[in-house]
C-alpha positions in Angstrom: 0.0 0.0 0.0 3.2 2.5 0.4 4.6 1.4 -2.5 1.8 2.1 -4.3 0.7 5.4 -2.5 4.7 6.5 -3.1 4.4 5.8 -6.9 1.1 8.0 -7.0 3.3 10.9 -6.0 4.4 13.9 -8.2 8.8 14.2 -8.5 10.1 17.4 -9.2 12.9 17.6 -12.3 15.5 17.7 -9.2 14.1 14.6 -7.4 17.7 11.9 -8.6 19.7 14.7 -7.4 17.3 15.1 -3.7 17.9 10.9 -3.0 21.8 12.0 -4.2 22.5 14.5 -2.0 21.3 12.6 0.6 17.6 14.2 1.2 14.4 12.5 3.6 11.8 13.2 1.2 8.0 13.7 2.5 4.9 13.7 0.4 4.0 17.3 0.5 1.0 18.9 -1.9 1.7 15.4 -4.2 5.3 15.8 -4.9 8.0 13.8 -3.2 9.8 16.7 -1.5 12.8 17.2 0.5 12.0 18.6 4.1 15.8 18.1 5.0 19.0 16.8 4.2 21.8 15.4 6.4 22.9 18.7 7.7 19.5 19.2 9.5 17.1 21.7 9.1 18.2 24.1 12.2 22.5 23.8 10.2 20.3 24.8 6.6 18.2 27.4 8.5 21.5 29.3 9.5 23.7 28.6 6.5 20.6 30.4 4.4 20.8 33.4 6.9 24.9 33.7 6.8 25.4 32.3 3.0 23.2 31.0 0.6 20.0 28.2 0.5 19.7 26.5 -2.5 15.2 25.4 -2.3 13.4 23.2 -4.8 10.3 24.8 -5.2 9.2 23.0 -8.7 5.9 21.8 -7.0 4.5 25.3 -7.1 2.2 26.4 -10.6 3.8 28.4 -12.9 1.4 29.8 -15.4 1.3 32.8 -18.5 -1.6 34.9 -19.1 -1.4 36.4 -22.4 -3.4 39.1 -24.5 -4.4 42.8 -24.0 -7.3 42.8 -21.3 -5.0 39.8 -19.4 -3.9 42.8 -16.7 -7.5 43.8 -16.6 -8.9 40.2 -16.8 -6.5 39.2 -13.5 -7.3 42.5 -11.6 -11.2 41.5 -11.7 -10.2 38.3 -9.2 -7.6 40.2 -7.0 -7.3 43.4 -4.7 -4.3 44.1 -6.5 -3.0 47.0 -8.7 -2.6 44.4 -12.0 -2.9 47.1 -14.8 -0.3 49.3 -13.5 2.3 47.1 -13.3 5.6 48.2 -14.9 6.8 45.9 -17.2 10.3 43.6 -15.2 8.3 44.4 -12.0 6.2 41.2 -9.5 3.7 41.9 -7.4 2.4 39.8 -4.2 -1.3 39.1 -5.1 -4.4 37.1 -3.2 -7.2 35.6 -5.0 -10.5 36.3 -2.6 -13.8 34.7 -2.9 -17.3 36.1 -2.6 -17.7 36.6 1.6 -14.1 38.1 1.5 -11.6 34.5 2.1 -8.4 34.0 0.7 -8.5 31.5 -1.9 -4.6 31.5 -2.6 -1.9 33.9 -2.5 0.3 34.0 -5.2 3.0 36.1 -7.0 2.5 38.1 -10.7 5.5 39.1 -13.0 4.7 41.7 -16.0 6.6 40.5 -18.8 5.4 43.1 -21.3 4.0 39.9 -23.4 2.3 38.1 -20.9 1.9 38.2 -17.2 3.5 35.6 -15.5 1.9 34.1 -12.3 3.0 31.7 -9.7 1.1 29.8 -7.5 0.9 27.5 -4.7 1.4 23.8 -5.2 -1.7 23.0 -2.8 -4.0 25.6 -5.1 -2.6 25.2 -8.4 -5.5 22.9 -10.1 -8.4 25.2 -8.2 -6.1 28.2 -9.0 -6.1 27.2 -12.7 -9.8 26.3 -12.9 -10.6 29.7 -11.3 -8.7 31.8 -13.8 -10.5 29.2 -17.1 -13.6 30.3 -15.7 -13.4 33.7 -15.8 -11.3 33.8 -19.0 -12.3 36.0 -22.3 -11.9 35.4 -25.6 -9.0 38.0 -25.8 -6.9 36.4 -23.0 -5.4 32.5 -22.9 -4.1 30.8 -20.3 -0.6 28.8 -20.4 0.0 26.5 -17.9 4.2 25.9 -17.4 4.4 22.3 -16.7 7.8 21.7 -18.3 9.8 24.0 -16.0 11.5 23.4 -12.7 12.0 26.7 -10.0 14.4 26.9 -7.8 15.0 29.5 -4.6 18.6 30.7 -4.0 18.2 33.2 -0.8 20.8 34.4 1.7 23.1 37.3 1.8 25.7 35.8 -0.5 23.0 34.8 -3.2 23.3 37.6 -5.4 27.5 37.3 -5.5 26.9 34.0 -6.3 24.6 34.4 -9.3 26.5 37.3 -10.5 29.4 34.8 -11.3 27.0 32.9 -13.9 25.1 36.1 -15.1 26.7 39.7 -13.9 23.4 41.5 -14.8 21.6 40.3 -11.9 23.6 43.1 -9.5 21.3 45.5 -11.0 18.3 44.3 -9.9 16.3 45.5 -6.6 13.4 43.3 -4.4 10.6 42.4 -7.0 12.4 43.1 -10.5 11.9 40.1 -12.3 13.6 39.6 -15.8 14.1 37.2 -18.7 17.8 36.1 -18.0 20.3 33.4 -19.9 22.0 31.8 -17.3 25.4 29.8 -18.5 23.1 29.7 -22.3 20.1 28.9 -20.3 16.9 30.9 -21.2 15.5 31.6 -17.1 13.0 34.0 -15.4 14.5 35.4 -12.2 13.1 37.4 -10.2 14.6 39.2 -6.9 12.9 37.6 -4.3 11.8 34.5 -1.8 9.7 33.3 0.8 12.8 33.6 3.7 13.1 37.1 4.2 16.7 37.2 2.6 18.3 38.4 -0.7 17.4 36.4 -2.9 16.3 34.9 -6.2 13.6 32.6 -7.2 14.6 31.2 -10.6 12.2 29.1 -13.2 14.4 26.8 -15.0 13.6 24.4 -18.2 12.9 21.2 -16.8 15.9 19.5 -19.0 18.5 21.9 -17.5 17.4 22.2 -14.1 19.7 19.6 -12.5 22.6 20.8 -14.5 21.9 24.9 -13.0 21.4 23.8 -9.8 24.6 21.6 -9.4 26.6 24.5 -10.7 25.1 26.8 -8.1 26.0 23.8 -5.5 29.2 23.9 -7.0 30.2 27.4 -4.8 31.2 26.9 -1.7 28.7 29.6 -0.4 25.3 27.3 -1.4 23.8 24.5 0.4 20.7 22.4 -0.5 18.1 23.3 1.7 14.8 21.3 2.5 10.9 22.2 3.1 11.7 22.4 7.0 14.2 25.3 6.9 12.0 27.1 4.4 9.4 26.8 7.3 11.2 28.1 9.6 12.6 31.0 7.9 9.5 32.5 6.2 7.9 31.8 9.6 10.6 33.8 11.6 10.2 36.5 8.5 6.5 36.9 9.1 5.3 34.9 5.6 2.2 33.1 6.1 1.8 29.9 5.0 -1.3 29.8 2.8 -3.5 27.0 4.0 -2.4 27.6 7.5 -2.4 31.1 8.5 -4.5 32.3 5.6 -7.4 30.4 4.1 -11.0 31.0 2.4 -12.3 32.0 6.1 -9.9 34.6 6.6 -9.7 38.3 5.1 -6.8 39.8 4.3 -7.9 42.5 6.5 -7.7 39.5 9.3 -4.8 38.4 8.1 -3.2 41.4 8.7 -2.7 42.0 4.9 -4.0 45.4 4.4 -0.9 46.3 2.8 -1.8 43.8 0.1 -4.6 45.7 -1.3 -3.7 48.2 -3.2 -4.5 51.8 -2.6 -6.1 52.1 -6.6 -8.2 49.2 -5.3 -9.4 51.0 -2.2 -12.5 52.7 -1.5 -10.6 56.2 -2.3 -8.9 54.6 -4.9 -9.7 55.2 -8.9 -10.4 51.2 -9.7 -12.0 51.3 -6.2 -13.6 46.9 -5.4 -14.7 45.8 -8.3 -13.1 42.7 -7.2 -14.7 39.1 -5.2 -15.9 40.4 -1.6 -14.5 43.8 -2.4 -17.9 45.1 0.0 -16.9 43.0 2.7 -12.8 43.6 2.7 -13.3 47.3 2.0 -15.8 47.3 4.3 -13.3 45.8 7.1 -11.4 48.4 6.7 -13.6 51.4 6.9 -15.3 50.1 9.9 -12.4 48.3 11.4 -14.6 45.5 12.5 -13.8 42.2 12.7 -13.5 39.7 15.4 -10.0 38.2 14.9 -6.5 38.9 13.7 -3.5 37.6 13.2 -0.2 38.5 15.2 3.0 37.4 16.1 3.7 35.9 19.6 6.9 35.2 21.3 7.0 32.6 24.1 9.1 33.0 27.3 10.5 29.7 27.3 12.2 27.6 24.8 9.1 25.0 23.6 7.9 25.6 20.6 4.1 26.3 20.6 2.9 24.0 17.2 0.1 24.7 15.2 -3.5 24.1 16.9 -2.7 25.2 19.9 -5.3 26.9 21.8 -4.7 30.4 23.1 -5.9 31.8 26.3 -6.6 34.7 28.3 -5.3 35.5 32.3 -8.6 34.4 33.2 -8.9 30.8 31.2 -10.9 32.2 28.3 -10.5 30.7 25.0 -8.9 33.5 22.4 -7.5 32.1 20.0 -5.5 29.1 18.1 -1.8 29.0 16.6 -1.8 28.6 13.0 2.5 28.4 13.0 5.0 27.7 15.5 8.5 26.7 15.9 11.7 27.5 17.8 13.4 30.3 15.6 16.6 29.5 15.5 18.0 33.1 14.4 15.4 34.7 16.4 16.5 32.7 19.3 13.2 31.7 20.6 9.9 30.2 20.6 7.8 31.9 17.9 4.6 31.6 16.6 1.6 33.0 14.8 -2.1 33.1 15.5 -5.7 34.2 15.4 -7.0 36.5 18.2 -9.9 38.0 19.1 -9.0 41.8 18.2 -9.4 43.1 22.0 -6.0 40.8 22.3 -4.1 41.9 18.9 -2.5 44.9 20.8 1.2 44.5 21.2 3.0 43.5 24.4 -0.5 42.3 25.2 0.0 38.7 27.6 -1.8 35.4 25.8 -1.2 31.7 27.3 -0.6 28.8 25.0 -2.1 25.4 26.0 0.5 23.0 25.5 0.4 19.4 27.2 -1.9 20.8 29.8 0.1 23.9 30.8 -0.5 27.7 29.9 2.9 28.8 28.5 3.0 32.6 28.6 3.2 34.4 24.9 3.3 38.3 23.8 2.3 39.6 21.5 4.7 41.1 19.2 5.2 42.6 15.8 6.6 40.7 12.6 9.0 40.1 11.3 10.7 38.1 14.0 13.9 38.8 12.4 15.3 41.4 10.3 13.9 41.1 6.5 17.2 41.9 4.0 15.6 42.4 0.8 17.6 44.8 -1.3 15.9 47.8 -2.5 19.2 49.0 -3.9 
C-alpha cells in the first residue's frame, strides 16, 4: 500500500539529485519533496541566513496569461493593482472569494507579453480552474508544466549568481527579468519566501539539475529542505497559505491590508470591483472584525505548534496557533495566530495550552527577524 501510494506521487525535475544528496523526502502537496538533508534543518536554516540556501520549489504552478485585457482580466479576481504594473516588475497578489476569504496567495510578474503568475502547489488545479472560468476570448491561459524553480536566498545569493550572469547586480526586491544563465533561457526574479536576498529562478525542466549543481558547485550554497524554508519564512512573518490564511480569513484579518492596493481602495480610482471587495473594504472602513492575526513570542524555549489553543489571564479561550516553531536566528519560541482583536494589541500577555500547561506568549510585531531584501 506505500509502495503504491509513493508511486502515486508527483517528482520534481531535481528529485535523482534530492535521493543524491542525501535528502528525507516527505509527500508534500503530491510531490516527493525534501524537508531536509543530512545537515539538518536548524545547520540549513542558518547557512541560508549567513550564506546561501539553494530550495526546490518545482511543485509550485507556474502559469502565462497572455493578451491585452490579461492585466484587466486578473485585476477582476484580486485586490491588486494588476494594470499598472511596470513591465520587469512582480507583485504579491491574493485571489479572494465572494464573503471576503483568501483562496490562494500568489506572486504576478509583467513581462510586457504576458503576465507571468506563480502559484501555490496545494492551489494550483483550483487556481487554474478559477482563472479558465473567468477567461475572455482575448486572454489565454498557459500553464508551465515543463519548468523546474528553484530558490537561492541568503546574503551571498546575489554574489553567487553574478558569477554565472553579472546582470543580476542591477536588480532590486521584486524586478523580475528574462535572464540566460550559463546559455540557459530563465525567469528570475529578486525575491523568496525567507526574508533574505534572494532569487527565485524558473528553470527548463531538461536543464534544471545541471543549473542547480553549478550553483552547489560554490562553496557559499547548500541544499536546503521544506523544514528550513518553514522556519525561515515563519521567523520572516510569511504566512503559509492554508495555514495562517485560508477562504475563512480576510486579508484585513490576516493582517494584509498592505496587500490591497491603494487604486483598489475605497478612495482609490479602480475602487472593489473585485470578489468580496464590499466586505474587505468594508473591514477596513469600519475596522470591524473579530479576529487577527499576530506574532507571539514565548518565554520559554518550547515551541508552541500549530493548533494550539490560546488563552486569556482568566482561562478564556482566544485564539489558536496557526505556526510555530523554535526560531533559531530569532533565538526563541515563535509563533503565529488568530485572536480576538481586544488581544491583537502589542505586548499584550496570551497563554498557550501545550500538554496541559499555559505557557505565557506576547504579542509582538513581525517580522521576528530582520527582513534583508535589497531595495538597492
Amino acid at each position: 500500500m506505500a509502495e503504491q501510494q509513493s508511486s502515486a506521487l508527483n517528482k520534481t525535475p531535481l528529485y535523482d539529485l534530492h535521493l543524491e544528496l542525501g535528502a528525507k523526502m516527505v509527500p508534500f502537496a503530491g510531490y516527493e519533496m525534501p524537508v531536509q538533508y543530512p545537515a539538518g534543518v536548524k545547520k540549513e536554516h542558518l547557512h541560508t541566513r549567513e550564506q546561501a540556501g539553494l530550495f526546490d520549489v518545482s511543485h509550485m504552478g507556474q502559469l502565462f496569461l497572455r493578451g491585452d485585457s490579461a492585466a484587466a482580466m486578473l485585476e477582476s479576481l484580486v485586490p491588486v493593482d494588476i494594470i499598472d504594473l511596470a513591465v520587469g516588475k512582480q507583485r504579491y497578489a491574493v485571489f479572494t472569494n465572494e464573503q471576503g476569504g483568501i483562496l490562494d496567495d500568489l506572486m504576478v510578474t509583467n513581462y510586457g507579453d504576458c503576465l507571468y503568475l506563480v502559484v501555490n502547489a496545494a492551489c494550483k488545479t483550483e487556481d487554474i480552474n478559477h482563472l479558465r472560468a473567468h477567461l475572455t476570448d482575448a486572454v489565454t491561459l498557459e500553464t508551465l508544466d515543463d519548468r523546474a524553480l528553484i530558490a537561492l536566498q541568503g546574503p551571498k545569493a546575489a554574489t553567487v549568481l553574478a558569477r554565472i550572469a553579472p546582470e543580476v547586480a542591477d536588480m532590486v526586491f521584486m524586478d523580475s527579468r528574462r535572464i540566460s544563465l550559463d546559455g540557459v533561457d530563465c525567469f528570475v526574479s529578486r525575491s523568496g519566501y525567507t526574508g533574505e536576498d534572494g532569487f527565485e529562478i524558473s528553470i527548463p525542466a531538461e536543464e534544471a539539475e545541471r543549473l542547480t549543481r553549478l550553483l552547489l558547485s560554490y562553496e557559499e550554497v547548500e541544499a536546503v529542505g521544506l523544514g528550513a524554508r518553514d522556519s525561515l519564512r515563519l521567523e520572516s512573518g510569511l504566512c503559509l497559505y492554508g495555514h495562517d490564511i485560508d477562504t475563512t480569513t480576510t486579508p484585513i484579518e490576516g493582517s494584509l491590508i498592505w496587500a490591497i492596493s491603494k487604486v483598489r481602495r475605497a478612495d482609490g480610482e479602480r475602487a472593489g470591483g473585485f470578489p468580496g471587495a464590499d466586505i474587505i473594504l468594508g473591514q477596513i472602513a469600519s475596522k470591524d472584525y473579530s479576529r487577527k492575526r499576530v506574532g507571539l513570542i514565548g518565554e520559554g524555549r518550547a515551541p508552541v505548534r500549530e493548533g494550539t489553543e490560546l488563552f486569556d489571564a482568566d482561562g478564556n479561550a482566544i485564539g489558536r496557533v496557526t505556526s510555530g516553531t523554535f526560531g533559531p536566528s530569532a533565538g526563541a519560541s515563535i509563533a503565529m495566530g488568530y485572536v480576538v482583536t481586544a488581544f491583537a494589541t502589542l505586548d499584550t500577555a496570551v497563554y498557550a495550552e501545550v500538554r496541559g500547561k499555559k505557557l505565557p506568549m506576547t504579542v509582538s510585531k513581525m517580522p521576528f527577524v530582520e527582513q534583508r531584501y535589497y531595495r538597492g
